[in-house]
TORNU-268348 format. One record per atom (N, C-alpha, C): x, y, z; residue number from 1; atom name; residue in three letters. Coordinates in steps of 0.02 Angstrom, whole numbers, padded with zeros to 5 digits, m for minus. Example, Ala and Ser with C-alpha at 12.3 -4.5 7.8 and 13.67 -1.06 7.14 Angstrom:
BEGIN
REC      x      y      z   n atom res
REC  00660 m00284  00390   1    N ALA
REC  00615 m00225  00390   1   CA ALA
REC  00660 m00165  00390   1    C ALA
REC  00642 m00112  00354   2    N SER
REC  00684 m00053  00357   2   CA SER
REC  00645  00002  00394   2    C SER
//
This chain:
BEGIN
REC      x      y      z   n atom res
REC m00228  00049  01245   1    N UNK
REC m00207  00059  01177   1   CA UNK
REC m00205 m00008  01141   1    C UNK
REC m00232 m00028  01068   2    N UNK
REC m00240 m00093  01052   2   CA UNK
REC m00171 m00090  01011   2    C UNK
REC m00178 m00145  00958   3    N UNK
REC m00107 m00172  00958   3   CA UNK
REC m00083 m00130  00873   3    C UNK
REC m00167 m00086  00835   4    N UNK
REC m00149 m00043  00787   4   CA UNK
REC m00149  00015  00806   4    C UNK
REC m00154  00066  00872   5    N UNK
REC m00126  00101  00889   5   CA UNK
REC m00075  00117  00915   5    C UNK
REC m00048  00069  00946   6    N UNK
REC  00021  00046  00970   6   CA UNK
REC  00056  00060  00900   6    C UNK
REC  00049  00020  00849   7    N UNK
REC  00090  00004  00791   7   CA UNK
REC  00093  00104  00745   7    C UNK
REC  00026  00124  00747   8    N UNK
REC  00044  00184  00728   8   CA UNK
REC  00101  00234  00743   8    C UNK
REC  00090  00230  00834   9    N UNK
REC  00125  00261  00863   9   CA UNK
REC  00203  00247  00853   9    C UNK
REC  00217  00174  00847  10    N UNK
REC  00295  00158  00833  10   CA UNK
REC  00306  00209  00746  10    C UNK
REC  00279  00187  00723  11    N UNK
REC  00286  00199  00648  11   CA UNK
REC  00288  00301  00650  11    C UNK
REC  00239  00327  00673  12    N UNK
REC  00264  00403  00670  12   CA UNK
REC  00309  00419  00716  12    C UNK
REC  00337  00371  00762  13    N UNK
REC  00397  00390  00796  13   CA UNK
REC  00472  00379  00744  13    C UNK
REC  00442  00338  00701  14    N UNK
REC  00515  00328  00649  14   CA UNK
REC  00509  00381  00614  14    C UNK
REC  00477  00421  00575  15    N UNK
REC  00470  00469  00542  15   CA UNK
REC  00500  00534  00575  15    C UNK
REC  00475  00534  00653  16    N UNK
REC  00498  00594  00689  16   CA UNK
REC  00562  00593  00705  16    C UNK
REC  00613  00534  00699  17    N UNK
REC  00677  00537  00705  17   CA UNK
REC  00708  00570  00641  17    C UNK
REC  00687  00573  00590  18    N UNK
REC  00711  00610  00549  18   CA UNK
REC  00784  00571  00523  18    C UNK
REC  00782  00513  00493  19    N UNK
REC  00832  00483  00479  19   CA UNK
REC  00812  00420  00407  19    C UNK
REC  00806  00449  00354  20    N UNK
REC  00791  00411  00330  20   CA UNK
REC  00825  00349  00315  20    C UNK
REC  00874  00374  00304  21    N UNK
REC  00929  00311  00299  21   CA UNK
REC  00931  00257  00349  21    C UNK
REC  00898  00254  00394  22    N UNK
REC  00912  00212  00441  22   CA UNK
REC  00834  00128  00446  22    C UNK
REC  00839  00109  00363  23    N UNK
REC  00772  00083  00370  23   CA UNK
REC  00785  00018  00423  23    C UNK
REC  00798 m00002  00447  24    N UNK
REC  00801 m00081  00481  24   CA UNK
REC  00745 m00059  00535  24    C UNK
REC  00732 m00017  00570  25    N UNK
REC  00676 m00008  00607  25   CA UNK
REC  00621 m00001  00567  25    C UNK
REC  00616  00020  00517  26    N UNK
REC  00555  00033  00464  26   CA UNK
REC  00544 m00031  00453  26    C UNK
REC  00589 m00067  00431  27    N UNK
REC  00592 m00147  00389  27   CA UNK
REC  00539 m00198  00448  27    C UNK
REC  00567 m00182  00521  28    N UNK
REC  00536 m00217  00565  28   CA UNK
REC  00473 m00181  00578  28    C UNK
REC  00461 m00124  00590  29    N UNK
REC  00382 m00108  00591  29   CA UNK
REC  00326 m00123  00552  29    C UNK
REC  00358 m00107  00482  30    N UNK
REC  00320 m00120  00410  30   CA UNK
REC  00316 m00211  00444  30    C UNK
REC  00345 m00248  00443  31    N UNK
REC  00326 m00327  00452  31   CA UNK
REC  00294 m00338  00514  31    C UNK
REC  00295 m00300  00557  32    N UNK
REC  00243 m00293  00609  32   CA UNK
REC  00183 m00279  00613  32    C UNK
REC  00147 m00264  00550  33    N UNK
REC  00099 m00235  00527  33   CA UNK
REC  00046 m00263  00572  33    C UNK
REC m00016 m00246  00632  34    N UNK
REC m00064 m00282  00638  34   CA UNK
REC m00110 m00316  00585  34    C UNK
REC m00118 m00369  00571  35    N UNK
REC m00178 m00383  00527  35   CA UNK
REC m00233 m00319  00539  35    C UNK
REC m00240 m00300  00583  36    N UNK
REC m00330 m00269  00602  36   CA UNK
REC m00309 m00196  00553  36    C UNK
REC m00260 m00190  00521  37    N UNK
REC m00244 m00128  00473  37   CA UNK
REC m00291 m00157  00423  37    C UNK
REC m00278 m00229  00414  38    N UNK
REC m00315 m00235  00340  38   CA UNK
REC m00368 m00286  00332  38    C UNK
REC m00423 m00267  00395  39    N UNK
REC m00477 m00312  00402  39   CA UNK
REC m00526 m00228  00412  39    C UNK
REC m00583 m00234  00403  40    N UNK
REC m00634 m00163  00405  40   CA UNK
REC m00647 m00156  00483  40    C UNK
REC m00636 m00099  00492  41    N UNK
REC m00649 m00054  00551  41   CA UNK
REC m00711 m00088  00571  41    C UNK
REC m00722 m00070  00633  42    N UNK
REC m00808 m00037  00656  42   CA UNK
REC m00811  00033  00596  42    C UNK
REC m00894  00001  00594  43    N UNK
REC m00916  00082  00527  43   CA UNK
REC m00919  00122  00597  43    C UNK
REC m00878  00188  00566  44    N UNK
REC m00884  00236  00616  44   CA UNK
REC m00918  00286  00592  44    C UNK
REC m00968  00323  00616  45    N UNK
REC m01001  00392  00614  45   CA UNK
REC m00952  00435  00614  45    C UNK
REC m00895  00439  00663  46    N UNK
REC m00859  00476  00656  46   CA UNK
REC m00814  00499  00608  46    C UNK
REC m00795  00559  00573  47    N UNK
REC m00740  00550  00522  47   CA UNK
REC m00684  00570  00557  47    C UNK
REC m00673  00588  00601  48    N UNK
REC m00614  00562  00638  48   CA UNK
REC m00564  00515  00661  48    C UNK
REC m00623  00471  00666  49    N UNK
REC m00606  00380  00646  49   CA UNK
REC m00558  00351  00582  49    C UNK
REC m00605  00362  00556  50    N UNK
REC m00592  00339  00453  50   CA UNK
REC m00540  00379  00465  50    C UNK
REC m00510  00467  00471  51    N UNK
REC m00451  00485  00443  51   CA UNK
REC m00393  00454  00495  51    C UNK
REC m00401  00427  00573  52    N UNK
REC m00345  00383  00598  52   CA UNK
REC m00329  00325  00556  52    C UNK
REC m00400  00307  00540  53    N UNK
REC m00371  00220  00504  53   CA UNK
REC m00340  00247  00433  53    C UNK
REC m00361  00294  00399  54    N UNK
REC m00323  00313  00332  54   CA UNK
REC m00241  00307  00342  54    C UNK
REC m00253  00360  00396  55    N UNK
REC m00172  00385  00414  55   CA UNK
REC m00139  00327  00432  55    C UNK
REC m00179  00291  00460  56    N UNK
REC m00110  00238  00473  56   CA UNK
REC m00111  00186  00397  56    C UNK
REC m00145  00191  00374  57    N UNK
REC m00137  00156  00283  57   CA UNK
REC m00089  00188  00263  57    C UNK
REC m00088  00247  00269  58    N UNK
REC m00060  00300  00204  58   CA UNK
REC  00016  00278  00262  58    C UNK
REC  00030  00285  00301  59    N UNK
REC  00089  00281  00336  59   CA UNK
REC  00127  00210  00321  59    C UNK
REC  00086  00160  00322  60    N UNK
REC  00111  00086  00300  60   CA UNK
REC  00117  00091  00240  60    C UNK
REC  00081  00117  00187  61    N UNK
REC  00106  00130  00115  61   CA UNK
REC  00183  00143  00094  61    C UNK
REC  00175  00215  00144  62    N UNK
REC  00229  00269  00127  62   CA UNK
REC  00297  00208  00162  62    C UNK
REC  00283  00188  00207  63    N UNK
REC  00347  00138  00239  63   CA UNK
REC  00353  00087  00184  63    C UNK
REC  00305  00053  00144  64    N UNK
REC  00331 m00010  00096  64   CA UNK
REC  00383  00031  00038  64    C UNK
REC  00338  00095  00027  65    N UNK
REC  00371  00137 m00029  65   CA UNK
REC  00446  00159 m00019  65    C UNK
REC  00474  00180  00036  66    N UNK
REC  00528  00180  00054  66   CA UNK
REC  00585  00121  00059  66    C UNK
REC  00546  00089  00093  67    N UNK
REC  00578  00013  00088  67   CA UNK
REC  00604 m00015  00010  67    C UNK
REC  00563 m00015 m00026  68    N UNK
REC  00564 m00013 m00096  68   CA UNK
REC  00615  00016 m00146  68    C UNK
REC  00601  00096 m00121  69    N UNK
REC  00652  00120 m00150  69   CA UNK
REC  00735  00117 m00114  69    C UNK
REC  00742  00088 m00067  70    N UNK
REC  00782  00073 m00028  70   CA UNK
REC  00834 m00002 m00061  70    C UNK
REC  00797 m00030 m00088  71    N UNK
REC  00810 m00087 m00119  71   CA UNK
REC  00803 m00106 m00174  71    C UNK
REC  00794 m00038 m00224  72    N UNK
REC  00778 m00045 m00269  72   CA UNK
REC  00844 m00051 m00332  72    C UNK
REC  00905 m00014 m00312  73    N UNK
REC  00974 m00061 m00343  73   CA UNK
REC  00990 m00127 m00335  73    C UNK
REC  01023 m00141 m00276  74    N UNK
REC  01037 m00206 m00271  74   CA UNK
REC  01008 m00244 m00269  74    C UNK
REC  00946 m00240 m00242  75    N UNK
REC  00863 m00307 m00236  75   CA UNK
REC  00825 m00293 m00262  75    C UNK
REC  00803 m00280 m00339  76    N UNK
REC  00767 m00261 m00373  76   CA UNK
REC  00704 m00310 m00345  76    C UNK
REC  00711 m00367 m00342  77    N UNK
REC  00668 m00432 m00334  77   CA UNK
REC  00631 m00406 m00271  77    C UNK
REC  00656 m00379 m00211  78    N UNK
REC  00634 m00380 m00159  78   CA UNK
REC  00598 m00298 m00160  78    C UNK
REC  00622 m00258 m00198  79    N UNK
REC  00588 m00199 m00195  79   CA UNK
REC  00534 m00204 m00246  79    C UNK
REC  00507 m00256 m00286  80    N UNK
REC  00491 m00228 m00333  80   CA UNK
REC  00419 m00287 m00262  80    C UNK
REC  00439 m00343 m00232  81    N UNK
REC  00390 m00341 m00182  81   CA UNK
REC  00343 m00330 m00158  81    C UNK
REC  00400 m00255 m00105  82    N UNK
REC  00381 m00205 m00069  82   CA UNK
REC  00327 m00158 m00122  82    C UNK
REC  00321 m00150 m00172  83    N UNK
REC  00283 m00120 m00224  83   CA UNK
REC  00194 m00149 m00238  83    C UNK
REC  00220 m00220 m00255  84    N UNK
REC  00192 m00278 m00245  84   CA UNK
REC  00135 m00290 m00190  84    C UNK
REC  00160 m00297 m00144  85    N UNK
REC  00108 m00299 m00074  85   CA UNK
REC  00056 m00265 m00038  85    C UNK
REC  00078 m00178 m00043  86    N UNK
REC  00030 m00135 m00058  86   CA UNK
REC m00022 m00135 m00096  86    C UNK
REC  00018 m00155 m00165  87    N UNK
REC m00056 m00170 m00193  87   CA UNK
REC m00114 m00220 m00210  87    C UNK
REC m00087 m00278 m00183  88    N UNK
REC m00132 m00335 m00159  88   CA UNK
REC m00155 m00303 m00103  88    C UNK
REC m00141 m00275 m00048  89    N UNK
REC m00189 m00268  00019  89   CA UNK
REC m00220 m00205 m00012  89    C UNK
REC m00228 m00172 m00041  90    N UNK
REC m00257 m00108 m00051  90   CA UNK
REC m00315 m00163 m00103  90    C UNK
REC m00319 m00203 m00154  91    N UNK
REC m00353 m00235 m00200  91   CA UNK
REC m00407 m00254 m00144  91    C UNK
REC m00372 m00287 m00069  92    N UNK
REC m00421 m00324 m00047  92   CA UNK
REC m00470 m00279  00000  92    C UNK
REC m00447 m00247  00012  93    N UNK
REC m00489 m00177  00051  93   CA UNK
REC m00527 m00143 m00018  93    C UNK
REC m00536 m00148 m00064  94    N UNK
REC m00580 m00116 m00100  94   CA UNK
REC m00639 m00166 m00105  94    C UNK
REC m00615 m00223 m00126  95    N UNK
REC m00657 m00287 m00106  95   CA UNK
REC m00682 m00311 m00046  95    C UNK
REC m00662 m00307 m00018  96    N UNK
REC m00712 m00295  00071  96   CA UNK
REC m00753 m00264  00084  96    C UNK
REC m00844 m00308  00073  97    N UNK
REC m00907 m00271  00070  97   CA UNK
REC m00899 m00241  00143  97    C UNK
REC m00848 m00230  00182  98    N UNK
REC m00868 m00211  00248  98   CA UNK
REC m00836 m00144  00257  98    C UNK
REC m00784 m00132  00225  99    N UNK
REC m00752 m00071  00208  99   CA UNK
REC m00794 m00022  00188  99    C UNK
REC m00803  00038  00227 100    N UNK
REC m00838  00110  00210 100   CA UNK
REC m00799  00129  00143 100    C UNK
REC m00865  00162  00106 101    N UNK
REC m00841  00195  00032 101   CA UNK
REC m00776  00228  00043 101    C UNK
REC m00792  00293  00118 102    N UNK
REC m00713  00334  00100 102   CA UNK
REC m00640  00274  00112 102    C UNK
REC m00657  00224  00120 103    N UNK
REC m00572  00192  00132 103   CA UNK
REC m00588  00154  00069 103    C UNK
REC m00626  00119  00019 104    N UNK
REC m00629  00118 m00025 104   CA UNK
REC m00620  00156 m00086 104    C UNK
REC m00626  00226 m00075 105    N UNK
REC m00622  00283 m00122 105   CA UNK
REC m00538  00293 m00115 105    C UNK
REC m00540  00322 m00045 106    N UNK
REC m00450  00314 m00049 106   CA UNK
REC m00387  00253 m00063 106    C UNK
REC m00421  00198 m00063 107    N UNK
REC m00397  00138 m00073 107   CA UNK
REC m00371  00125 m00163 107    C UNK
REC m00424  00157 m00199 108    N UNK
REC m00443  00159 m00258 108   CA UNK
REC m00400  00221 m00299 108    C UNK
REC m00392  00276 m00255 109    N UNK
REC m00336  00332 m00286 109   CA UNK
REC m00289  00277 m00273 109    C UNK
REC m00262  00246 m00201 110    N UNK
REC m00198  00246 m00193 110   CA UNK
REC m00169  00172 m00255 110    C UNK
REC m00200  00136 m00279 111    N UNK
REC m00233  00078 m00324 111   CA UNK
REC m00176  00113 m00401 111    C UNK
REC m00197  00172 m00397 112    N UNK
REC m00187  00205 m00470 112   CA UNK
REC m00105  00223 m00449 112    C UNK
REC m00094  00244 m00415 113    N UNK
REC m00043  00278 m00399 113   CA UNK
REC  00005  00208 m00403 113    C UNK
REC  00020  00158 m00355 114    N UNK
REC  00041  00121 m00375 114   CA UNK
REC  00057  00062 m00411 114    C UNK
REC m00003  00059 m00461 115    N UNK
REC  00013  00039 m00520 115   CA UNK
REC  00064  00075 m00547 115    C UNK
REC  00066  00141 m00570 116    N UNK
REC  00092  00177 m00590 116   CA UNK
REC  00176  00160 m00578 116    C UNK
REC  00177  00146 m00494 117    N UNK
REC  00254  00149 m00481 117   CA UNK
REC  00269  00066 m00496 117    C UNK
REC  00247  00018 m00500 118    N UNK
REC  00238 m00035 m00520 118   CA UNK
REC  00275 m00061 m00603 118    C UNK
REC  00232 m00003 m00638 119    N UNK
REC  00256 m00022 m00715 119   CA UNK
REC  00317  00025 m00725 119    C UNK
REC  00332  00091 m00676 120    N UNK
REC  00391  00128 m00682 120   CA UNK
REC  00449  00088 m00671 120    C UNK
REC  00435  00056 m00617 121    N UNK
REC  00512  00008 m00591 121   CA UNK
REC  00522 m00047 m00636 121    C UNK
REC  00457 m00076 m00678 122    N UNK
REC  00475 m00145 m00722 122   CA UNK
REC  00503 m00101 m00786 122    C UNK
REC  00486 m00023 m00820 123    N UNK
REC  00535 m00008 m00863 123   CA UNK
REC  00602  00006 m00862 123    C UNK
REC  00615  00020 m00796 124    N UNK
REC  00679  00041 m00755 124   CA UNK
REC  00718 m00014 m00776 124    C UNK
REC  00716 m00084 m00764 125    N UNK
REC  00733 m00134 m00771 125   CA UNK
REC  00746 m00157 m00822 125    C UNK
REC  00826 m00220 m00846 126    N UNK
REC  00865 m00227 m00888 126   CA UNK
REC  00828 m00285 m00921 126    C UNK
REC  00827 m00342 m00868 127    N UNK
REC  00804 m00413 m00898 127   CA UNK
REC  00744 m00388 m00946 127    C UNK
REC  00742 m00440 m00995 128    N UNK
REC  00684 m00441 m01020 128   CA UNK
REC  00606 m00466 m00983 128    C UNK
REC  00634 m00493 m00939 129    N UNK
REC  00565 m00533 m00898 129   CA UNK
REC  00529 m00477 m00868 129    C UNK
REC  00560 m00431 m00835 130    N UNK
REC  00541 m00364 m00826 130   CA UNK
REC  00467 m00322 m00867 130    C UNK
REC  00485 m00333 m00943 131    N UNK
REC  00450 m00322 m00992 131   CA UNK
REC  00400 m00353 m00999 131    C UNK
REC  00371 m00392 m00975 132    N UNK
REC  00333 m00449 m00974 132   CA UNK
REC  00295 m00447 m00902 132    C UNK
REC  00343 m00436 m00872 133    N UNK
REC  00289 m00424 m00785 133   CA UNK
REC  00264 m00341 m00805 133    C UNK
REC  00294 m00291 m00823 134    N UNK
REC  00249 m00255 m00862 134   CA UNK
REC  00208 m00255 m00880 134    C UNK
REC  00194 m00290 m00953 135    N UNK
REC  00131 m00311 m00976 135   CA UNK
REC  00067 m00332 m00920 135    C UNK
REC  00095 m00378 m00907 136    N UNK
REC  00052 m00421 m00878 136   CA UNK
REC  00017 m00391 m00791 136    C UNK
REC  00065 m00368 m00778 137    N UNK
REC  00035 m00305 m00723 137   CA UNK
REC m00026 m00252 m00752 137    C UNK
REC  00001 m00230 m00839 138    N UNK
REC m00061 m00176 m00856 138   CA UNK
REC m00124 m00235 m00871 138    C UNK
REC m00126 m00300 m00886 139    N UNK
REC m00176 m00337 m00912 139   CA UNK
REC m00201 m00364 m00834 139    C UNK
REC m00183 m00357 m00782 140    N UNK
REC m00213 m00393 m00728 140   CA UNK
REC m00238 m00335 m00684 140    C UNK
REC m00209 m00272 m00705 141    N UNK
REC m00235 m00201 m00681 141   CA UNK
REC m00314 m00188 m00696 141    C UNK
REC m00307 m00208 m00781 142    N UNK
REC m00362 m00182 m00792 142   CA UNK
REC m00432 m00244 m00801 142    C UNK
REC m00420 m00322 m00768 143    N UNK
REC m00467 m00346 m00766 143   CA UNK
REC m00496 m00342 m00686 143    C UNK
REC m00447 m00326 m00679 144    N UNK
REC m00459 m00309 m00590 144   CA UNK
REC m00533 m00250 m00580 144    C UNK
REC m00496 m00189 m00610 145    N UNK
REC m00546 m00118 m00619 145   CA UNK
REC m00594 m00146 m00664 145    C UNK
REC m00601 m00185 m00711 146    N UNK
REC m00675 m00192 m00746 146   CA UNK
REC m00705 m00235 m00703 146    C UNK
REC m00674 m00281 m00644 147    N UNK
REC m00760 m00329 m00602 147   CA UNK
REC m00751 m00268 m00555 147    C UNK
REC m00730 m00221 m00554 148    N UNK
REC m00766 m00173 m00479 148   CA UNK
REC m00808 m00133 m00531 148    C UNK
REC m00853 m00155 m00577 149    N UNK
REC m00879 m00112 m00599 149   CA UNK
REC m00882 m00020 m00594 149    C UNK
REC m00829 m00001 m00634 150    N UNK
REC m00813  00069 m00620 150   CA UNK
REC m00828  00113 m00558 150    C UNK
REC m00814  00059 m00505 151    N UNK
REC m00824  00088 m00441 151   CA UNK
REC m00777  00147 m00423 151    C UNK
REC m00743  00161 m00462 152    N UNK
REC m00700  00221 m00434 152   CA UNK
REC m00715  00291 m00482 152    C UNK
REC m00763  00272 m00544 153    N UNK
REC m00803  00325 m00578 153   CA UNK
REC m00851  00362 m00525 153    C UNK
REC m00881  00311 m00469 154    N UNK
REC m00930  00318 m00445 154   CA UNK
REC m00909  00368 m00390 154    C UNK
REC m00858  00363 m00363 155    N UNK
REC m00816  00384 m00292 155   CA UNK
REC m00813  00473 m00334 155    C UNK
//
């Protein structure tokens, strides 16, 4: 078993405890992350393949997202992060000529989605600086999507 199936396996064992409240094991898995999550597979023929490596994306997602909202009263700074980080590694997996279209295609929904939760949490927010990482999140969103030349029209 290599060291991102190992890491899957920890990570749907936290889920199967059925405890959400209990993130400090999440906190340490999510930072355990293998790099090889976010470097391109072997191209696999198989789509059996691509939906393990999805699943364990969509599972490290869903763990930052929790984390996030976990910290999203008292550590706004640190949840807004956890928000944060996802979507730099998801930016760079769309950009990785080595990445197959379908983890690019799904990379590219999941892209939208958290933008979305991105500018939700900076309206949520009191400071004015907030308002401004707003902005500037929708202006760095969308120079981002115009050099992938409407690659996600294409998907």
């Amino acid at each position: 078993m290599d060291d991102l199936q190992l890491w899957v396996a920890t990570i749907k064992t936290w889920y199967s405890e059925n405890n959400p409240h209990n993130l400090e094991p999440l906190i340490a898995i999510i930072s355990a992350t293998p790099a090889s999550l976010f470097t391109a597979p072997e191209i696999h023929q198989n789509k059996q393949d691509n939906h393990k490596y999805e699943e364990a994306l969509a599972y490290w997602l869903d763990g930052c997202q929790k984390i996030s909202q976990f910290h999203r009263q008292q550590q706004p700074e640190l949840a807004f992060t956890y928000l944060q980080l996802p979507y730099a590694k998801l930016q760079a997996l769309i950009c990785d000529p080595q990445q197959s279209a379908t983890t690019k295609r799904w990379s590219l929904k999941k892209l939208d989605s958290i933008i979305v939760k991105l500018l939700e949490f900076c309206q949520c927010q009191q400071p004015q600086h907030w308002q401004q990482q707003s902005r500037d999140l929708i202006d760095l969103h969308v120079i981002f999507m115009a050099a992938q030349q409407h690659l996600n029209l294409r998907y």
